[in-house]
mmCIF entry with sequence, helices, sheets and N, C-alpha, C, O atoms, coordinates in Angstrom:
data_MODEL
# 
_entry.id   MODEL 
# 
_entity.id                         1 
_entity.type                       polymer 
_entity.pdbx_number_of_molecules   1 
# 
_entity_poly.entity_id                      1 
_entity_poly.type                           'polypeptide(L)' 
_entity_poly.nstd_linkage                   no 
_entity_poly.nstd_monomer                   no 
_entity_poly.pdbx_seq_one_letter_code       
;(UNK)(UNK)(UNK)(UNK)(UNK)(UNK)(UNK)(UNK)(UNK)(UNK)(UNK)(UNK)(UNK)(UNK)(UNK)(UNK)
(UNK)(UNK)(UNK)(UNK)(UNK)(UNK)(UNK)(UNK)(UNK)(UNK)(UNK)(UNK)(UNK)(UNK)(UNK)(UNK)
(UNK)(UNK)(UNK)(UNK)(UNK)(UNK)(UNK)(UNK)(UNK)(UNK)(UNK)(UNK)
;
_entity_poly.pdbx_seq_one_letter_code_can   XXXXXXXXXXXXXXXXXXXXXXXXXXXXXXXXXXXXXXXXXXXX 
_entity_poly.pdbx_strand_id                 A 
# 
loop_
_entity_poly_seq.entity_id 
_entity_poly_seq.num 
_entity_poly_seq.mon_id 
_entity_poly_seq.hetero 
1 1  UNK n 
1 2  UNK n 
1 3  UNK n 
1 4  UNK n 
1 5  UNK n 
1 6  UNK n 
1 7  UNK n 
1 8  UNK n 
1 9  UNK n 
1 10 UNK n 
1 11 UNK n 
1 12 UNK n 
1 13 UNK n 
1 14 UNK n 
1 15 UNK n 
1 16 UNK n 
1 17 UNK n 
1 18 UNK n 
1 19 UNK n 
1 20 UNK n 
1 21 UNK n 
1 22 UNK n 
1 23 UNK n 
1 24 UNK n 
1 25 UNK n 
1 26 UNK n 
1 27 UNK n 
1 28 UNK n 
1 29 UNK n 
1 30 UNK n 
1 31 UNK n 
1 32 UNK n 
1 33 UNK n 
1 34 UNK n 
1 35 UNK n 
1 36 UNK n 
1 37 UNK n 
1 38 UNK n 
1 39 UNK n 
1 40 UNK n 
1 41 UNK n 
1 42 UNK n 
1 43 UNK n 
1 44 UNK n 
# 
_struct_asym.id          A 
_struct_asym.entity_id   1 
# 
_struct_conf.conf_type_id            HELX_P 
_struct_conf.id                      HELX_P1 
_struct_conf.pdbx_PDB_helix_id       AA1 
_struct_conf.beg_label_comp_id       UNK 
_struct_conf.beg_label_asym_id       A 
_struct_conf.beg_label_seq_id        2 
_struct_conf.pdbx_beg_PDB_ins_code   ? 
_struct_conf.end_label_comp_id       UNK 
_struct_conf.end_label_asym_id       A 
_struct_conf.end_label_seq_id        42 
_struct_conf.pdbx_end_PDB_ins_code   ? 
_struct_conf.beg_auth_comp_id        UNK 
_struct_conf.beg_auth_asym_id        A 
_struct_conf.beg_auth_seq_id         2 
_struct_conf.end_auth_comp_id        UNK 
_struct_conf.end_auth_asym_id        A 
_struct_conf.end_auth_seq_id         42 
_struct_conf.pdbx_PDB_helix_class    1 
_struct_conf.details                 ? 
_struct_conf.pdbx_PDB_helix_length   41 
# 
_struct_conf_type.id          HELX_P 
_struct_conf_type.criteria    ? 
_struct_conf_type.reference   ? 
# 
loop_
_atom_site.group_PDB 
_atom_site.id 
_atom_site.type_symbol 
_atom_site.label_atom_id 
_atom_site.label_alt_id 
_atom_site.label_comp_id 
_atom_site.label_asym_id 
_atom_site.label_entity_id 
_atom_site.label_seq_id 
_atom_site.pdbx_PDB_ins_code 
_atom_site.Cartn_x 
_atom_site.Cartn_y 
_atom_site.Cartn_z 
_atom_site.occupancy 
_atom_site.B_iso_or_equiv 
_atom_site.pdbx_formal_charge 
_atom_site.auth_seq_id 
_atom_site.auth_comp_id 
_atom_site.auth_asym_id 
_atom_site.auth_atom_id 
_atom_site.pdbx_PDB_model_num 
ATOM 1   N N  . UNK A 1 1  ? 105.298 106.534 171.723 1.00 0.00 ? 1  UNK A N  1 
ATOM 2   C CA . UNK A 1 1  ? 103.896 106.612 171.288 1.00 0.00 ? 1  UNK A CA 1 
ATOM 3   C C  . UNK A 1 1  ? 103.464 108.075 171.133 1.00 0.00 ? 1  UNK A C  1 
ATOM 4   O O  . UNK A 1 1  ? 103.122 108.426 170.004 1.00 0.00 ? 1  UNK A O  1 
ATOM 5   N N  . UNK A 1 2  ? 103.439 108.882 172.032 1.00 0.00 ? 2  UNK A N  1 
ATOM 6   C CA . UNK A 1 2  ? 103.338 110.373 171.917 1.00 0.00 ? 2  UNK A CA 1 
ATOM 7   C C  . UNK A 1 2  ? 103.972 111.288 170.725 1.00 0.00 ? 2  UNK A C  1 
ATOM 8   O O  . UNK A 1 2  ? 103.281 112.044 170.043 1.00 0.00 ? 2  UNK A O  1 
ATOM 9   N N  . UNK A 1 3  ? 105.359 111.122 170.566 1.00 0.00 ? 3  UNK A N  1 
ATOM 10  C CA . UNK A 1 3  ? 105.973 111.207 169.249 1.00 0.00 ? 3  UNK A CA 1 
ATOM 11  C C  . UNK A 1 3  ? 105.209 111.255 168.174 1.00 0.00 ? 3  UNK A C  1 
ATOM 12  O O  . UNK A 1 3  ? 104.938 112.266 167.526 1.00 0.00 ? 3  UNK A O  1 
ATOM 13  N N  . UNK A 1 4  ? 104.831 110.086 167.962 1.00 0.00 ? 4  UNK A N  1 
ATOM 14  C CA . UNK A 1 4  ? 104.205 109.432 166.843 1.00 0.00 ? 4  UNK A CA 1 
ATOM 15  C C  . UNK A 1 4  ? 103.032 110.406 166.536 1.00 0.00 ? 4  UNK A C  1 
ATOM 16  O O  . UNK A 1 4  ? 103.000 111.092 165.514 1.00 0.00 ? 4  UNK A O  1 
ATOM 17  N N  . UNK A 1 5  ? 102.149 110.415 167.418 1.00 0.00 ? 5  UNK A N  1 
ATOM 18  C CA . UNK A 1 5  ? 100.998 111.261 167.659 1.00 0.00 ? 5  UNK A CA 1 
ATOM 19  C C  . UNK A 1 5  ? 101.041 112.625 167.551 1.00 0.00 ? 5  UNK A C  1 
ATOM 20  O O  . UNK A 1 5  ? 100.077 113.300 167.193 1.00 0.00 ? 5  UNK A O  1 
ATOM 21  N N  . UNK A 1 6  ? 102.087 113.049 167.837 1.00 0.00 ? 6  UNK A N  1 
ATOM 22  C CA . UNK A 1 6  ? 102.014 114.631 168.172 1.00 0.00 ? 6  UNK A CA 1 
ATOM 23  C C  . UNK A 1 6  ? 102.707 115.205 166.090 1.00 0.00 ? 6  UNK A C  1 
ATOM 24  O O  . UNK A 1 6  ? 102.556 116.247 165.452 1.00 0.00 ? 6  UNK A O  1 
ATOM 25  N N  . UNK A 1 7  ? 103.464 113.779 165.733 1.00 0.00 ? 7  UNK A N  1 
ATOM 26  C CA . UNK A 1 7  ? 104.397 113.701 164.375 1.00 0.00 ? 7  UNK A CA 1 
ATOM 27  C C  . UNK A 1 7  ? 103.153 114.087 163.137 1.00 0.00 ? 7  UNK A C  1 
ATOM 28  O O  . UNK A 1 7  ? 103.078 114.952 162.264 1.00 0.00 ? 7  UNK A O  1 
ATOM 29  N N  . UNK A 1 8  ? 102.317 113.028 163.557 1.00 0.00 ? 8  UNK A N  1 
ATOM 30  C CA . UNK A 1 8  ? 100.632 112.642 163.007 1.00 0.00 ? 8  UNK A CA 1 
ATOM 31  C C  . UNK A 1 8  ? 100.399 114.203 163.002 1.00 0.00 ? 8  UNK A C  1 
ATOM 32  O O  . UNK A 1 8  ? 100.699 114.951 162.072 1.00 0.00 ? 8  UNK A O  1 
ATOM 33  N N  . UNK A 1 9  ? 99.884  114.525 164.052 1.00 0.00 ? 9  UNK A N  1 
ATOM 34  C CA . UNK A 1 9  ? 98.737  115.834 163.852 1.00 0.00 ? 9  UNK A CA 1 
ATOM 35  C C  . UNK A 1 9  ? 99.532  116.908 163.356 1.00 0.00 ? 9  UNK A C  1 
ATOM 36  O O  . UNK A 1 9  ? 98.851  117.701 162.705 1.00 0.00 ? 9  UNK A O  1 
ATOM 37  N N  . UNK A 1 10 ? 101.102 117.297 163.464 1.00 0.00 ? 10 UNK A N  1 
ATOM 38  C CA . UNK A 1 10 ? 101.866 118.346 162.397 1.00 0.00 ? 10 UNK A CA 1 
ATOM 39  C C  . UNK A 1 10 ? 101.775 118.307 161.282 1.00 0.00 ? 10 UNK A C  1 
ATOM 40  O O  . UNK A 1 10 ? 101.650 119.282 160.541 1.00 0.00 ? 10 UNK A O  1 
ATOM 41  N N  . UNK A 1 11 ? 101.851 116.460 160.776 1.00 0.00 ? 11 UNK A N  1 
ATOM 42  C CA . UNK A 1 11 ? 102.046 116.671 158.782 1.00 0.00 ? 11 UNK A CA 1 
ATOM 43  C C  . UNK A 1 11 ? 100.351 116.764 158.857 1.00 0.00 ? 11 UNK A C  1 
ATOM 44  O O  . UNK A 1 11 ? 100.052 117.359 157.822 1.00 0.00 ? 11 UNK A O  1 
ATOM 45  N N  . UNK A 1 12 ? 99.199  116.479 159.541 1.00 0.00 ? 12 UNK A N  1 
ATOM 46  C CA . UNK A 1 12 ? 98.470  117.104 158.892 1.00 0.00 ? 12 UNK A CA 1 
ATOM 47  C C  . UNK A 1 12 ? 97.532  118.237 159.081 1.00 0.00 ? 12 UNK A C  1 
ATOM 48  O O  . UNK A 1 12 ? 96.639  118.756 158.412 1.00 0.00 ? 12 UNK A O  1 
ATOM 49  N N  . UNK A 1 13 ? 97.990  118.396 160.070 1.00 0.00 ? 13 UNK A N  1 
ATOM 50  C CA . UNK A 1 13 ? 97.285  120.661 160.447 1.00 0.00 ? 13 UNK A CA 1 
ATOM 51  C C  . UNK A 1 13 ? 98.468  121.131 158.946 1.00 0.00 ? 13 UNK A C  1 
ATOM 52  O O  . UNK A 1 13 ? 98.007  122.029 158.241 1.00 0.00 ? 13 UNK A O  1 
ATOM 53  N N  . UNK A 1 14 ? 99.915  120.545 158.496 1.00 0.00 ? 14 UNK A N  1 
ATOM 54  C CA . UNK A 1 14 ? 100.539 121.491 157.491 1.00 0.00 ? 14 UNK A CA 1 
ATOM 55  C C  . UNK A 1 14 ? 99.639  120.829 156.147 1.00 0.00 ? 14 UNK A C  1 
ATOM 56  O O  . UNK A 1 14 ? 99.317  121.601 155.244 1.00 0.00 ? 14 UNK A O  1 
ATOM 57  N N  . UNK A 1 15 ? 99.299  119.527 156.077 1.00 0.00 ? 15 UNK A N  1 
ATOM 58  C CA . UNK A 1 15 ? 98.369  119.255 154.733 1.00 0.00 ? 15 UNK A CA 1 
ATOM 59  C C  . UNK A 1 15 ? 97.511  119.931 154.577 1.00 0.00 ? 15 UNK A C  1 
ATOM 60  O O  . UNK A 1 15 ? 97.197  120.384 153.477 1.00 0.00 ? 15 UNK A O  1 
ATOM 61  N N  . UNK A 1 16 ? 96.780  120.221 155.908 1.00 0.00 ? 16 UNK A N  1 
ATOM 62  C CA . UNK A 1 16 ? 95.530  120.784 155.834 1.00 0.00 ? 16 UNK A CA 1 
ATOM 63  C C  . UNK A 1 16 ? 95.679  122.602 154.991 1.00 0.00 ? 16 UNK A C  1 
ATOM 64  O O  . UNK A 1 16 ? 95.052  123.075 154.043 1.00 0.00 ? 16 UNK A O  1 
ATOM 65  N N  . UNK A 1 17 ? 96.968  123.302 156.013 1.00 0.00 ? 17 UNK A N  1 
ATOM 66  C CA . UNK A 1 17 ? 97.160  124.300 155.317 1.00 0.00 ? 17 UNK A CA 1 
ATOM 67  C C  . UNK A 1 17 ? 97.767  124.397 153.700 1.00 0.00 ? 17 UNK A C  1 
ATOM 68  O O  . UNK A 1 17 ? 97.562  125.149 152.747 1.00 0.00 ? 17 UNK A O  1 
ATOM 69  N N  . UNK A 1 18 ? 98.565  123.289 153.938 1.00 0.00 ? 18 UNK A N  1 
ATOM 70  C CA . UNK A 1 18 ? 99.016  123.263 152.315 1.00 0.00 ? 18 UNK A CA 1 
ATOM 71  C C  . UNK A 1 18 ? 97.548  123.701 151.560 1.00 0.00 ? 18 UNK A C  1 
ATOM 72  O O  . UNK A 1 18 ? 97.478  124.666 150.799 1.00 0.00 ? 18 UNK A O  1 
ATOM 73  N N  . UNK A 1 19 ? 96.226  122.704 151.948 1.00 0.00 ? 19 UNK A N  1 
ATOM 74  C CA . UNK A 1 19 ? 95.400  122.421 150.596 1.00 0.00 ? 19 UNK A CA 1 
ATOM 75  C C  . UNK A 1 19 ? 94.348  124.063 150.808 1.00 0.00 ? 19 UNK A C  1 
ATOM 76  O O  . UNK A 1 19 ? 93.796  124.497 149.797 1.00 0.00 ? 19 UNK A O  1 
ATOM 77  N N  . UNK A 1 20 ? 94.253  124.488 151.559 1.00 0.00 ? 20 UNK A N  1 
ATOM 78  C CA . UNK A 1 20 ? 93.077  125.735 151.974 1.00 0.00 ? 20 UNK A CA 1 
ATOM 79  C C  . UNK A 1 20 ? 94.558  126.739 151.481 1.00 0.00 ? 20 UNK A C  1 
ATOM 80  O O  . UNK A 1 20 ? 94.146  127.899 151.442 1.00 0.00 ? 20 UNK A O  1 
ATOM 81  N N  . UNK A 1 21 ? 95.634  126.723 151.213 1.00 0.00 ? 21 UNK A N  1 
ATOM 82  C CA . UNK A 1 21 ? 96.273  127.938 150.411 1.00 0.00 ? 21 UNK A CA 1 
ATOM 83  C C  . UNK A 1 21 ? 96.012  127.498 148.847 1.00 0.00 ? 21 UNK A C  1 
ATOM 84  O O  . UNK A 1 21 ? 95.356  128.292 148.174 1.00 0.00 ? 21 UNK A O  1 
ATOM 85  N N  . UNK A 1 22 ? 96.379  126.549 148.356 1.00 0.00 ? 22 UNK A N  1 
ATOM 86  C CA . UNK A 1 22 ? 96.570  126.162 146.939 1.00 0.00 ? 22 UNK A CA 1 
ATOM 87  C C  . UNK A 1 22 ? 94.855  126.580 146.872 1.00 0.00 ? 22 UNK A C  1 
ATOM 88  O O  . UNK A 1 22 ? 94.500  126.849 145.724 1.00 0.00 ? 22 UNK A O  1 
ATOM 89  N N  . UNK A 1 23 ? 93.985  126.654 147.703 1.00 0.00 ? 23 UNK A N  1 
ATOM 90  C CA . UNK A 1 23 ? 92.140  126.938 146.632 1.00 0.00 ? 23 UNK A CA 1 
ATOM 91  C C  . UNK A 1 23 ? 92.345  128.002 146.976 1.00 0.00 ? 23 UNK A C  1 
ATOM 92  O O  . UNK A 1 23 ? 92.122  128.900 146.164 1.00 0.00 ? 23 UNK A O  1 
ATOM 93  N N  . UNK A 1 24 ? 92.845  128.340 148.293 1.00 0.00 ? 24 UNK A N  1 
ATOM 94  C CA . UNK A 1 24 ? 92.465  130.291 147.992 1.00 0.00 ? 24 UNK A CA 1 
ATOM 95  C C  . UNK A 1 24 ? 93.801  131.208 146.604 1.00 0.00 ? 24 UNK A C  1 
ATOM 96  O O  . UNK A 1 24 ? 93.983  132.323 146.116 1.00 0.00 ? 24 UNK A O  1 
ATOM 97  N N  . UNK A 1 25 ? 94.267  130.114 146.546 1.00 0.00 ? 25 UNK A N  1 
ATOM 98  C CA . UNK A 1 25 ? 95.674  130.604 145.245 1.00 0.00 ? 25 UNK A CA 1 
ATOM 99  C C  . UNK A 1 25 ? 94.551  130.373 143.884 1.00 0.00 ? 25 UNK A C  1 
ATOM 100 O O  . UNK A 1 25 ? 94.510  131.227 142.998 1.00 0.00 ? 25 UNK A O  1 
ATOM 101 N N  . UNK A 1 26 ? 93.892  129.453 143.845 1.00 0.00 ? 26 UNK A N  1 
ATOM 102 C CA . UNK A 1 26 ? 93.384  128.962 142.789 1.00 0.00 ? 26 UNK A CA 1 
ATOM 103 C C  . UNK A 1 26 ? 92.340  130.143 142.483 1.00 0.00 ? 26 UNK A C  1 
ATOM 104 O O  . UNK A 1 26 ? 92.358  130.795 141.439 1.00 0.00 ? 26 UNK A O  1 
ATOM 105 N N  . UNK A 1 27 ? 91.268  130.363 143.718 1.00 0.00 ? 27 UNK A N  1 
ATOM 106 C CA . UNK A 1 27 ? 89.948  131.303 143.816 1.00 0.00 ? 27 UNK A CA 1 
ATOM 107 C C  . UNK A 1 27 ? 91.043  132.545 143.212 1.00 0.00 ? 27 UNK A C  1 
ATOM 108 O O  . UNK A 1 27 ? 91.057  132.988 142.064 1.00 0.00 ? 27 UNK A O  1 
ATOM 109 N N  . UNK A 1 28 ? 91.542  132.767 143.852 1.00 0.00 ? 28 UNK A N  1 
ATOM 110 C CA . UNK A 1 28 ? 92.181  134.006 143.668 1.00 0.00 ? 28 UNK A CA 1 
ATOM 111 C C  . UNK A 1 28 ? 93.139  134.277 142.074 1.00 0.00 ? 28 UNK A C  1 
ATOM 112 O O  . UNK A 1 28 ? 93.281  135.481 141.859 1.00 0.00 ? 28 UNK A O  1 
ATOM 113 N N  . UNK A 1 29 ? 93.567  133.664 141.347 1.00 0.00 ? 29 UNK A N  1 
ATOM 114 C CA . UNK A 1 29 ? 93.908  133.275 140.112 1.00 0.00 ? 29 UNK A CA 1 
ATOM 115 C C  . UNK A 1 29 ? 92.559  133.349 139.263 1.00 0.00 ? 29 UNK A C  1 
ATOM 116 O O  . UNK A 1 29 ? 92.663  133.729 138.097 1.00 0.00 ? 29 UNK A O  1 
ATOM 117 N N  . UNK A 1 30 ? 91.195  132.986 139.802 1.00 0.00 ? 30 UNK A N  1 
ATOM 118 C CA . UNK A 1 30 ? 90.390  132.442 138.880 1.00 0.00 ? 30 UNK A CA 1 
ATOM 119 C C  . UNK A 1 30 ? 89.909  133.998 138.876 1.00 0.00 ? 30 UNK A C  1 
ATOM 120 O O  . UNK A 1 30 ? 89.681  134.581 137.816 1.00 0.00 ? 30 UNK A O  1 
ATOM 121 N N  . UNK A 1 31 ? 89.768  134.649 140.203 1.00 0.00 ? 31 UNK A N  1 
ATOM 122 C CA . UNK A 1 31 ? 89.378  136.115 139.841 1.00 0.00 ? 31 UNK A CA 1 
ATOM 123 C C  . UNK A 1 31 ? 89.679  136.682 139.226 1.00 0.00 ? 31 UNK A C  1 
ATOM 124 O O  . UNK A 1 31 ? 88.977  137.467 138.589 1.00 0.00 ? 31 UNK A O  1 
ATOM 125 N N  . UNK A 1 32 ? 91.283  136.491 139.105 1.00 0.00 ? 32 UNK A N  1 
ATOM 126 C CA . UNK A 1 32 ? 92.292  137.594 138.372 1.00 0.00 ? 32 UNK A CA 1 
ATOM 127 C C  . UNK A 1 32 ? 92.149  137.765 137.260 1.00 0.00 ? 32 UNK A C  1 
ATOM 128 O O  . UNK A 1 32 ? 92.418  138.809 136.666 1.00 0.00 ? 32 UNK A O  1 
ATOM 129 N N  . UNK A 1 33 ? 91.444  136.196 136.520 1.00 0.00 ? 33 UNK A N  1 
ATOM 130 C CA . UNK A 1 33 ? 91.968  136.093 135.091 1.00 0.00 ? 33 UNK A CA 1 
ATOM 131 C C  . UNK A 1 33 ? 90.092  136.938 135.010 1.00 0.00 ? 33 UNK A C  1 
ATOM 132 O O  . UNK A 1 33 ? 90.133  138.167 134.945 1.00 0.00 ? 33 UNK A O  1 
ATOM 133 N N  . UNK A 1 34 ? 88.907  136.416 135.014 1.00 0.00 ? 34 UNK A N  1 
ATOM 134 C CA . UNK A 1 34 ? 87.638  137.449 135.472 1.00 0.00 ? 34 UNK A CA 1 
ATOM 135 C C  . UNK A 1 34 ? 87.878  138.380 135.127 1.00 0.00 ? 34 UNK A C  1 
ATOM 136 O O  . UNK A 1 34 ? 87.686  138.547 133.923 1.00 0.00 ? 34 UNK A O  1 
ATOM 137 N N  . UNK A 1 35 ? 88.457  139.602 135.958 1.00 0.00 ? 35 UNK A N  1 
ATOM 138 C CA . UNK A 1 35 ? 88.530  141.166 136.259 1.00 0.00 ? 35 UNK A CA 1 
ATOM 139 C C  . UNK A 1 35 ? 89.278  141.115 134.680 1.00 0.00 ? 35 UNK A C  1 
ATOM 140 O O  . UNK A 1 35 ? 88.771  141.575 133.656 1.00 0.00 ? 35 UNK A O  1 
ATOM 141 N N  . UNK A 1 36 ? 90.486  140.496 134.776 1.00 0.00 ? 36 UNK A N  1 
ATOM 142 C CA . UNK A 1 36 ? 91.204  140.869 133.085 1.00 0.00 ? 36 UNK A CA 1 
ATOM 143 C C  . UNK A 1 36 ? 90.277  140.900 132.093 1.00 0.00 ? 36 UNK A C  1 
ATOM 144 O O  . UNK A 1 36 ? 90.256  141.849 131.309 1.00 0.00 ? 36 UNK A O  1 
ATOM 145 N N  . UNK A 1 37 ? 89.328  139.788 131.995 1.00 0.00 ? 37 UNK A N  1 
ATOM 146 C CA . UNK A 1 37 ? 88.842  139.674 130.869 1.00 0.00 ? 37 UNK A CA 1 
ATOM 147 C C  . UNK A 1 37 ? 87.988  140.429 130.729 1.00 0.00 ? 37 UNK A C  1 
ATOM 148 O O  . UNK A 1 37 ? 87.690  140.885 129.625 1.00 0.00 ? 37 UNK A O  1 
ATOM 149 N N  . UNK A 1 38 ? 87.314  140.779 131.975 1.00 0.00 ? 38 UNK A N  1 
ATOM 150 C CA . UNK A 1 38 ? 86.007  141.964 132.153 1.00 0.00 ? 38 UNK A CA 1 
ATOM 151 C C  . UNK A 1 38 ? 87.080  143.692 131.761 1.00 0.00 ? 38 UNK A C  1 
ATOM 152 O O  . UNK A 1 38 ? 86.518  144.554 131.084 1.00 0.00 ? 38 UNK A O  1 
ATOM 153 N N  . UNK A 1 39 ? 87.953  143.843 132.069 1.00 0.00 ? 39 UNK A N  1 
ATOM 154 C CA . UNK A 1 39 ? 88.474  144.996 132.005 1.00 0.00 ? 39 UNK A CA 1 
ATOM 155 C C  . UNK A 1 39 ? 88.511  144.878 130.211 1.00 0.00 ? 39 UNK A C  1 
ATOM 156 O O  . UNK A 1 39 ? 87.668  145.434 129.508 1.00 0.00 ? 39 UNK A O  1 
ATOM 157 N N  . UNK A 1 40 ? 89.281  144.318 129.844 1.00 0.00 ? 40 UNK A N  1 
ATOM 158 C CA . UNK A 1 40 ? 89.508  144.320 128.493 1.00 0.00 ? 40 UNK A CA 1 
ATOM 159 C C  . UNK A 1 40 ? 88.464  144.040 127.750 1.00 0.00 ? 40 UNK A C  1 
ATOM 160 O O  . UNK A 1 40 ? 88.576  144.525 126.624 1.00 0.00 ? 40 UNK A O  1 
ATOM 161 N N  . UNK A 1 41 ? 87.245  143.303 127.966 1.00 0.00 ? 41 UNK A N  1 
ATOM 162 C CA . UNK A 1 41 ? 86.032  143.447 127.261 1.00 0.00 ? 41 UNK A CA 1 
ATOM 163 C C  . UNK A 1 41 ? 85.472  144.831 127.157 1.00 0.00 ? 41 UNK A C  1 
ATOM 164 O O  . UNK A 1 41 ? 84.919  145.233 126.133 1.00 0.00 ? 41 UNK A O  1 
ATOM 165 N N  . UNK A 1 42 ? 85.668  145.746 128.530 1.00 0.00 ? 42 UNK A N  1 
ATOM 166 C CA . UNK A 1 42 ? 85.213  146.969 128.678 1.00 0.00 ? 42 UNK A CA 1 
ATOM 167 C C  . UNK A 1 42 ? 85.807  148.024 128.150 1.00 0.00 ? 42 UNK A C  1 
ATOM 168 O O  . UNK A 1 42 ? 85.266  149.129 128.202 1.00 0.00 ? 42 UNK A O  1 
ATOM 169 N N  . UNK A 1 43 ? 87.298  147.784 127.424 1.00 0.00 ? 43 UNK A N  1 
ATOM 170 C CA . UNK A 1 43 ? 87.765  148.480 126.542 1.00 0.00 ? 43 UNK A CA 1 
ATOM 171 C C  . UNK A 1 43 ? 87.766  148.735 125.378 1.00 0.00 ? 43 UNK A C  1 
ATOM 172 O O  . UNK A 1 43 ? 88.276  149.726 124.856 1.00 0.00 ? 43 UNK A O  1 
ATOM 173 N N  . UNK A 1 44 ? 86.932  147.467 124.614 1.00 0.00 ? 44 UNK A N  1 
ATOM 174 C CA . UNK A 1 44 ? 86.476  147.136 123.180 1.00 0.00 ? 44 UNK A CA 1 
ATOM 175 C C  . UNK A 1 44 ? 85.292  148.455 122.766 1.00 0.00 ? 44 UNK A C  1 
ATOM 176 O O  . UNK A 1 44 ? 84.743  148.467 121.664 1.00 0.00 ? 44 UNK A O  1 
# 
C-alpha cells in the first residue's frame, strides 16, 4: 500500500514539473520571438 502511494505522489510532483517547465519554455519562447520582432522593427 505505501509503495503505491509514495509511486502516486513521484509521477505527479514529476507531471507537475514536467507542465510549470513546458509554460515557462513556452513564456520564454513567446518573449524571444517579442524582443526579435521589436529589435527588427527598430531597425527599419
Amino acid at each position: 500500500m505505501m509503495k503505491t502511494v509514495i509511486i502516486f505522489v513521484s509521477l505527479v510532483w514529476v507531471a507537475g514539473n514536467v507542465v510549470c517547465l513546458m509554460a515557462a519554455y513556452r513564456i520564454g519562447v513567446k518573449d524571444g520571438i517579442d524582443k526579435s520582432r521589436a529589435e527588427s522593427e527598430a531597425q527599419k
